[in-house]
DORORO-334769 format. One record per residue: residue in one letter; residue number from 1; x, y, z of N, C-alpha, C, CB in turn. Coordinates in steps of 0.001 Angstrom, whole numbers, plus 500000, padded with zeros to 6 digits. Glycine has a CB too. Example, Ala and Ser with C-alpha at 12.3 -4.5 7.8 and 13.67 -1.06 7.14 Angstrom:
BEGIN
rec code = A	pos = 1	n_east = 513190	n_north = 494310	n_up = 507800	ca_east = 512300	ca_north = 495500	ca_up = 507800	c_east = 513200	c_north = 496700	c_up = 507800	cb_east = 511308	cb_north = 495527	cb_up = 509046
rec code = S	pos = 2	n_east = 512850	n_north = 497750	n_up = 507080	ca_east = 513670	ca_north = 498940	ca_up = 507140	c_east = 512900	c_north = 500030	c_up = 507870	cb_east = 514084	cb_north = 499402	cb_up = 505725
# end
This chain:
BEGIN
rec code = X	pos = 1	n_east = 482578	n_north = 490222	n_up = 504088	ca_east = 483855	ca_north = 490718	ca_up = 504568	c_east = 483846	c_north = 490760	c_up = 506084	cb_east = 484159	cb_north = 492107	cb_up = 503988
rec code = X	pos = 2	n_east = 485106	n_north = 490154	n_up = 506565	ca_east = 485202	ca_north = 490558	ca_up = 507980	c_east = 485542	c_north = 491765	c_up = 508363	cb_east = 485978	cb_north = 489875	cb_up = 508590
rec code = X	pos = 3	n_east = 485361	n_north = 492047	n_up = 509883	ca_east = 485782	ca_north = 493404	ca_up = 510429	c_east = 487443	c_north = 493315	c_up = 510210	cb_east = 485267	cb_north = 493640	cb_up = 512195
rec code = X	pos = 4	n_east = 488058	n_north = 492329	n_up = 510229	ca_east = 489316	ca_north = 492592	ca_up = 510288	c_east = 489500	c_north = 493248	c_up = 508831	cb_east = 490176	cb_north = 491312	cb_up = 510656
rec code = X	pos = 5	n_east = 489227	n_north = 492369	n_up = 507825	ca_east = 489323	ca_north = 492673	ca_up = 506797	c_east = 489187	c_north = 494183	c_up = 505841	cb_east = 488715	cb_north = 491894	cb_up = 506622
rec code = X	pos = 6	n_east = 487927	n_north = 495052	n_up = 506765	ca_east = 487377	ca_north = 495561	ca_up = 506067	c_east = 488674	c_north = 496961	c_up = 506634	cb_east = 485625	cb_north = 495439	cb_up = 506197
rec code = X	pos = 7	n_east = 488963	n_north = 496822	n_up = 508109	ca_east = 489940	ca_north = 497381	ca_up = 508912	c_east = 491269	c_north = 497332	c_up = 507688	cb_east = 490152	cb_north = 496404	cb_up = 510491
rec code = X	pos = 8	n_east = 491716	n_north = 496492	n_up = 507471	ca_east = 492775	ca_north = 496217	ca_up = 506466	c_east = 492805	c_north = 497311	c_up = 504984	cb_east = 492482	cb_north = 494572	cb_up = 506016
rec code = X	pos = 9	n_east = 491338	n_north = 496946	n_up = 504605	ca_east = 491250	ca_north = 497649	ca_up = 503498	c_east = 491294	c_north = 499100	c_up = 503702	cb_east = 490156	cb_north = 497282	cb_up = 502851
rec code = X	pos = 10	n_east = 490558	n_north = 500116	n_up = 505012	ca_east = 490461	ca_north = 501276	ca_up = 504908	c_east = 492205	c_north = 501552	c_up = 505245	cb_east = 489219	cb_north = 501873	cb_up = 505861
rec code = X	pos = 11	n_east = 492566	n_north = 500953	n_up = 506126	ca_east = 494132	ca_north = 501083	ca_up = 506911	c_east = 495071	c_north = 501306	c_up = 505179	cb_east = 494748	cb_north = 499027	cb_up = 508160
rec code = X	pos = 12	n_east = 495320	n_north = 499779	n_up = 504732	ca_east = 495908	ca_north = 500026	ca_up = 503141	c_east = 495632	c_north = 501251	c_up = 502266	cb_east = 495381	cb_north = 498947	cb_up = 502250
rec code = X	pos = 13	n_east = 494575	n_north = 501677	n_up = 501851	ca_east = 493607	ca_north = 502556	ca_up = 501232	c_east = 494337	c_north = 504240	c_up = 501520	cb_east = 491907	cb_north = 502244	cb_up = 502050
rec code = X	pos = 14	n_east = 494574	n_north = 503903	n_up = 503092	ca_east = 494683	ca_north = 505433	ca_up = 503440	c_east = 496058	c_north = 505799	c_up = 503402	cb_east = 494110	cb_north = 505822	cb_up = 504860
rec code = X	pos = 15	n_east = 496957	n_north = 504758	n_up = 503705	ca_east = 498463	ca_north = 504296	ca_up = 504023	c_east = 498823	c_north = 504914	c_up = 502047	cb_east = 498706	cb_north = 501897	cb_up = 504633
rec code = X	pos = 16	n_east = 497825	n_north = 503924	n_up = 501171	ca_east = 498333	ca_north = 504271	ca_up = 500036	c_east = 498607	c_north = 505710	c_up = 499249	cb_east = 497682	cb_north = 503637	cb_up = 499446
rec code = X	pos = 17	n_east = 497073	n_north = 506411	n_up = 499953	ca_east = 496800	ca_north = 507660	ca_up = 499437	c_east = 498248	c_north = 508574	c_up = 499518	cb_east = 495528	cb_north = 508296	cb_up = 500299
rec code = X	pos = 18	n_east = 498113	n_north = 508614	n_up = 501497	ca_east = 499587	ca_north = 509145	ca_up = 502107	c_east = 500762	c_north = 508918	c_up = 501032	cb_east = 500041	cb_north = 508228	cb_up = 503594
rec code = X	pos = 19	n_east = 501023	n_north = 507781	n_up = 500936	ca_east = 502468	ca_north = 507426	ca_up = 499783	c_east = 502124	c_north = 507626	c_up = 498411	cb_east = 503057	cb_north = 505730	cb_up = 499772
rec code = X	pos = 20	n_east = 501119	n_north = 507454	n_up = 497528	ca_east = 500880	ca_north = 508441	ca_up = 496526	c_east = 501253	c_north = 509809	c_up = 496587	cb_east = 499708	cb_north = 508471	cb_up = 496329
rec code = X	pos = 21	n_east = 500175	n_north = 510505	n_up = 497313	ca_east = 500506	ca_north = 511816	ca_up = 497477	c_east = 502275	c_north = 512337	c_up = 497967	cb_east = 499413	cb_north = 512205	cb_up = 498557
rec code = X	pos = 22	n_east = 503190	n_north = 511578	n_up = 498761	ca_east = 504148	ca_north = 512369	ca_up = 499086	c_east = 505328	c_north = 511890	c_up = 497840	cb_east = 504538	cb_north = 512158	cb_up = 500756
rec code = X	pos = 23	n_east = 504648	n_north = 510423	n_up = 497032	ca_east = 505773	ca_north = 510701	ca_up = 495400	c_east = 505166	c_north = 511339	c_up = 495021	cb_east = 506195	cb_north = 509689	cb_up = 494162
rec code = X	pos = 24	n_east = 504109	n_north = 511799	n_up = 494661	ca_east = 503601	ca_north = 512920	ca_up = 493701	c_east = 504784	c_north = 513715	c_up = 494072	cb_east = 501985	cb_north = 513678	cb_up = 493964
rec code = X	pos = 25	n_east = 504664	n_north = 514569	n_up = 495421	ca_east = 504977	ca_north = 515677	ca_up = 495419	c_east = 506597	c_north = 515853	c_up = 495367	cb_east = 504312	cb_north = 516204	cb_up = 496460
rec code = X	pos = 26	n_east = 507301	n_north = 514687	n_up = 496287	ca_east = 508420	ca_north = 514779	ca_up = 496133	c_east = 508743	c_north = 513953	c_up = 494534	cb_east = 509041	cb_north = 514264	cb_up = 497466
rec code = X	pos = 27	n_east = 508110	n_north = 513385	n_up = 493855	ca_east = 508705	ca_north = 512851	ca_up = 492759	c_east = 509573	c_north = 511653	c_up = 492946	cb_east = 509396	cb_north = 513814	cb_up = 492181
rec code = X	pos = 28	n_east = 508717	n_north = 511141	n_up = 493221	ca_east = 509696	ca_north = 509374	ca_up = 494124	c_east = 508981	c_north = 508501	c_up = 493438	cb_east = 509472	cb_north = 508828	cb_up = 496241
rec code = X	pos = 29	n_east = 509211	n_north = 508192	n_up = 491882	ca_east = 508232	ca_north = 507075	ca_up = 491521	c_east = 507985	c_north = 505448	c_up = 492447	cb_east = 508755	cb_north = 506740	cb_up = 490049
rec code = X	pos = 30	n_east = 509150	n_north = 504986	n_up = 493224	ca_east = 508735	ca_north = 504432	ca_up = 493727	c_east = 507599	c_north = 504408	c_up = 494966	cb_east = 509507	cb_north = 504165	cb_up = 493703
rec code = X	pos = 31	n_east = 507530	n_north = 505408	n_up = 495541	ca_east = 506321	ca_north = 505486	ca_up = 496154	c_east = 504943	c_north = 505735	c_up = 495818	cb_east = 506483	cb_north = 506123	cb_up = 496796
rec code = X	pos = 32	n_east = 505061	n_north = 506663	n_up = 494228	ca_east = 504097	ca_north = 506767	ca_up = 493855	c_east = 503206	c_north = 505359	c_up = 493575	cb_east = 504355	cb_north = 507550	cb_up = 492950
rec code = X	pos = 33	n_east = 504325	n_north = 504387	n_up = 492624	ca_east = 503602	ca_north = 503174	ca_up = 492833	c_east = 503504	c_north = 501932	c_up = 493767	cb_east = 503753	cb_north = 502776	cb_up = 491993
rec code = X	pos = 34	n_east = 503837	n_north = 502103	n_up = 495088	ca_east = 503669	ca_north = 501605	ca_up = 496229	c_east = 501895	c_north = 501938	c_up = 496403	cb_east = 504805	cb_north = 502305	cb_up = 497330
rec code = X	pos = 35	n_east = 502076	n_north = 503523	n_up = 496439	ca_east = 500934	ca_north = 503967	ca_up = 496402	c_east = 499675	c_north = 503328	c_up = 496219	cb_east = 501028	cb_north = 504660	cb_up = 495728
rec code = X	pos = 36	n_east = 499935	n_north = 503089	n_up = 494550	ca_east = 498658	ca_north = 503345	ca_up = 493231	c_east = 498508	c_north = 501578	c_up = 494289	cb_east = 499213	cb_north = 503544	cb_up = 490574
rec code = X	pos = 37	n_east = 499109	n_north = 500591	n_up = 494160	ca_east = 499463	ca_north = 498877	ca_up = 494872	c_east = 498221	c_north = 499179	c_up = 495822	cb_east = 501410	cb_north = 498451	cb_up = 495941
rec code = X	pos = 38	n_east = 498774	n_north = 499823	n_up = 496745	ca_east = 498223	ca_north = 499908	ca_up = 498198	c_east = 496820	c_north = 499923	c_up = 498037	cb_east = 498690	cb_north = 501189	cb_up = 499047
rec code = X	pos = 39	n_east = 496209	n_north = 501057	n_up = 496925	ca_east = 494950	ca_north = 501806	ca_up = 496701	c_east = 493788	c_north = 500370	c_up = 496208	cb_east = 495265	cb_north = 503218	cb_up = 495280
rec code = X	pos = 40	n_east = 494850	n_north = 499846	n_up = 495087	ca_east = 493957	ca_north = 498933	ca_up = 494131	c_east = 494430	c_north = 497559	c_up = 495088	cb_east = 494467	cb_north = 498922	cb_up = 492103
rec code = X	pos = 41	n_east = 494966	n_north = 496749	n_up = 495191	ca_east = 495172	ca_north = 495325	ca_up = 495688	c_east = 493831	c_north = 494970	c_up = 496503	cb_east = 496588	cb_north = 495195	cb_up = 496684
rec code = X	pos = 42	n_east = 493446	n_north = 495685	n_up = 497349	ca_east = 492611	ca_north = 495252	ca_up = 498398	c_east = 491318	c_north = 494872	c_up = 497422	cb_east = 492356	cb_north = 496477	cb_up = 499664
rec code = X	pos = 43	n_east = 491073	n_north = 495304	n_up = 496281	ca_east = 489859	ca_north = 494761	ca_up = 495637	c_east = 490265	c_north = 493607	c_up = 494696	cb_east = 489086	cb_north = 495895	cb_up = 494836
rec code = X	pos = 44	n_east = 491306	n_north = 493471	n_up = 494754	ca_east = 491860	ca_north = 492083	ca_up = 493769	c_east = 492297	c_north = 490324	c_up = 494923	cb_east = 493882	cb_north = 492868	cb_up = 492799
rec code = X	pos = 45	n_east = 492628	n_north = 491130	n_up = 496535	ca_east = 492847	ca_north = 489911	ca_up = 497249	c_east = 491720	c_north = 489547	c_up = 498342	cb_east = 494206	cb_north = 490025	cb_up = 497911
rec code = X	pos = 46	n_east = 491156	n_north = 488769	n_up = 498893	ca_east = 490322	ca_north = 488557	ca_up = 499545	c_east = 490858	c_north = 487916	c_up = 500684	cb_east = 489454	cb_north = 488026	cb_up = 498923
rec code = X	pos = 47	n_east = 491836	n_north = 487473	n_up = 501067	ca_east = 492309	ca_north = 486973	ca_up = 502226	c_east = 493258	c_north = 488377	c_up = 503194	cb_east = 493295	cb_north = 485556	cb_up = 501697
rec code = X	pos = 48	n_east = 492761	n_north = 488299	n_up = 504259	ca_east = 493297	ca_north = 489270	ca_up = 505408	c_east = 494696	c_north = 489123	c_up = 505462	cb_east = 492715	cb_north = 488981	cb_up = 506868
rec code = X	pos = 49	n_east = 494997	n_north = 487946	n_up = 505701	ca_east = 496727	ca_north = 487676	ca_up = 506021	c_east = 497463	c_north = 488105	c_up = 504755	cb_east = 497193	cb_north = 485876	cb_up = 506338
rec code = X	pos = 50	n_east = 496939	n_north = 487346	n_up = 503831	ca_east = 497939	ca_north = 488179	ca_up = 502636	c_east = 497833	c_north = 489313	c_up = 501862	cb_east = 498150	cb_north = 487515	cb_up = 501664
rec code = X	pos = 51	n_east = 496372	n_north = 490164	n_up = 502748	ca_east = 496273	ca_north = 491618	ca_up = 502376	c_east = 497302	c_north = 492305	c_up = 503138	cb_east = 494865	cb_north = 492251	cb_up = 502665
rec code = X	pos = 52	n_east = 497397	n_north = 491454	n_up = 504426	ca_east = 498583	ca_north = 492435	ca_up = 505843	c_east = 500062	c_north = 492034	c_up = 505089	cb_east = 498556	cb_north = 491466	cb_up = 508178
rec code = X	pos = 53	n_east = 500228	n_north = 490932	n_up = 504851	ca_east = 501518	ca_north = 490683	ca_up = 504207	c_east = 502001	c_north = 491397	c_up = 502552	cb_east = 501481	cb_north = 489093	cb_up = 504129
rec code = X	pos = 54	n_east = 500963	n_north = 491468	n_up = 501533	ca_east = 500843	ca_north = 492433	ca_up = 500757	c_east = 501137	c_north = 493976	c_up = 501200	cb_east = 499669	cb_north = 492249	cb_up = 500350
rec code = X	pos = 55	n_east = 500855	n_north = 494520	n_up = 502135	ca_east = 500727	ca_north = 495946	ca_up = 502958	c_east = 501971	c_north = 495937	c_up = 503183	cb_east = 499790	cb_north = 496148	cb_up = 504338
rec code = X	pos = 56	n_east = 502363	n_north = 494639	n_up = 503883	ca_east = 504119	ca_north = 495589	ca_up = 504821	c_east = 505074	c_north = 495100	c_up = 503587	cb_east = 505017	cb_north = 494609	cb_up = 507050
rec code = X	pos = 57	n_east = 505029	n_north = 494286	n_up = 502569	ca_east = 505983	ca_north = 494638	ca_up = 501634	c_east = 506016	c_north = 495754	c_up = 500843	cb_east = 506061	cb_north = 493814	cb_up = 500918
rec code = X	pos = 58	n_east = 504405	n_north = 496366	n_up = 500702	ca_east = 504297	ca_north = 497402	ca_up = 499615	c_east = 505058	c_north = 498710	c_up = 500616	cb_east = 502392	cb_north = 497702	cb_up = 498998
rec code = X	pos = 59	n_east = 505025	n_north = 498689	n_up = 501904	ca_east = 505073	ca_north = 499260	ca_up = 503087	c_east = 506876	c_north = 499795	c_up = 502785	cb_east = 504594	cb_north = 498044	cb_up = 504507
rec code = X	pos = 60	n_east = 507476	n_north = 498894	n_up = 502764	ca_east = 508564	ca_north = 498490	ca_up = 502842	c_east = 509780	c_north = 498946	c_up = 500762	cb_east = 508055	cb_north = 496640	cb_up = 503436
rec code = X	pos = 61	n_east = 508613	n_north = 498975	n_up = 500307	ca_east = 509144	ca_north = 498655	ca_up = 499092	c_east = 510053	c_north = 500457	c_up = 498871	cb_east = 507636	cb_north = 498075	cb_up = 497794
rec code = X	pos = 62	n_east = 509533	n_north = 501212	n_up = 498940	ca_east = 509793	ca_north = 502860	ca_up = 498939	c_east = 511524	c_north = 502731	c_up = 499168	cb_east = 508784	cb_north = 503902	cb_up = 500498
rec code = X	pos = 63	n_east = 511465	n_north = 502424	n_up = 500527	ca_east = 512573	ca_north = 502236	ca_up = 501836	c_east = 513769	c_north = 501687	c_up = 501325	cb_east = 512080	cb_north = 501184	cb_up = 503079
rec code = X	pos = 64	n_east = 513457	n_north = 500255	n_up = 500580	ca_east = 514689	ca_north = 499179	ca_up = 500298	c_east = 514797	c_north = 499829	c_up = 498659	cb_east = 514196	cb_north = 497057	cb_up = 500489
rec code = X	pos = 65	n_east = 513757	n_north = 500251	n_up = 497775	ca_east = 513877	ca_north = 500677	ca_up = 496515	c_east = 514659	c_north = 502223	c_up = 495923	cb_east = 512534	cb_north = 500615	cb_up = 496203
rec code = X	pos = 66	n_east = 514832	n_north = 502476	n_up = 497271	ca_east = 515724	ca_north = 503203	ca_up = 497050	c_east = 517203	c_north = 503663	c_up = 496892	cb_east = 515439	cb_north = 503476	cb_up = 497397
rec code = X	pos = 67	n_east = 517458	n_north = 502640	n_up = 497874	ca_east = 518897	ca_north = 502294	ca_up = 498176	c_east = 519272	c_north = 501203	c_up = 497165	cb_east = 519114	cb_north = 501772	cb_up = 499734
rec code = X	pos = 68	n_east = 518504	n_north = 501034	n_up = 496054	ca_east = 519574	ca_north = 500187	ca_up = 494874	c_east = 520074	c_north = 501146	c_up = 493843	cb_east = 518744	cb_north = 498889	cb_up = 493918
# end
């Protein structure tokens, strides 16, 4: 693993926890599973770019998933 990479994974990891934890609490299933995405993906993709591009859609998904 590269440093970028490994940067990616703790960054995603922690980003996910944060958005887990605030659907938990507020009850926002979509964030919850933005979340759970964020937590698990990084051990299923191995490329950096489409871990960062994976990240800002999961990033993003809460935001636009709400307003439908």
């Amino acid at each position: 693993m590269s440093p970028v990479q490994i940067f990616l994974v703790v960054l995603m990891s922690l980003a996910g926890m944060a958005y887990f934890g605030y659907g938990k609490k507020q009850q926002v299933m979509s964030a919850m599973v933005a979340g759970g995405l964020m937590m698990g993906i990084p051990y299923v993709v191995s490329s950096a770019w489409l871990l960062f591009l994976i990240w800002l859609v999961l990033m993003a998904f809460p935001i636009f998933g709400s307003r439908m």
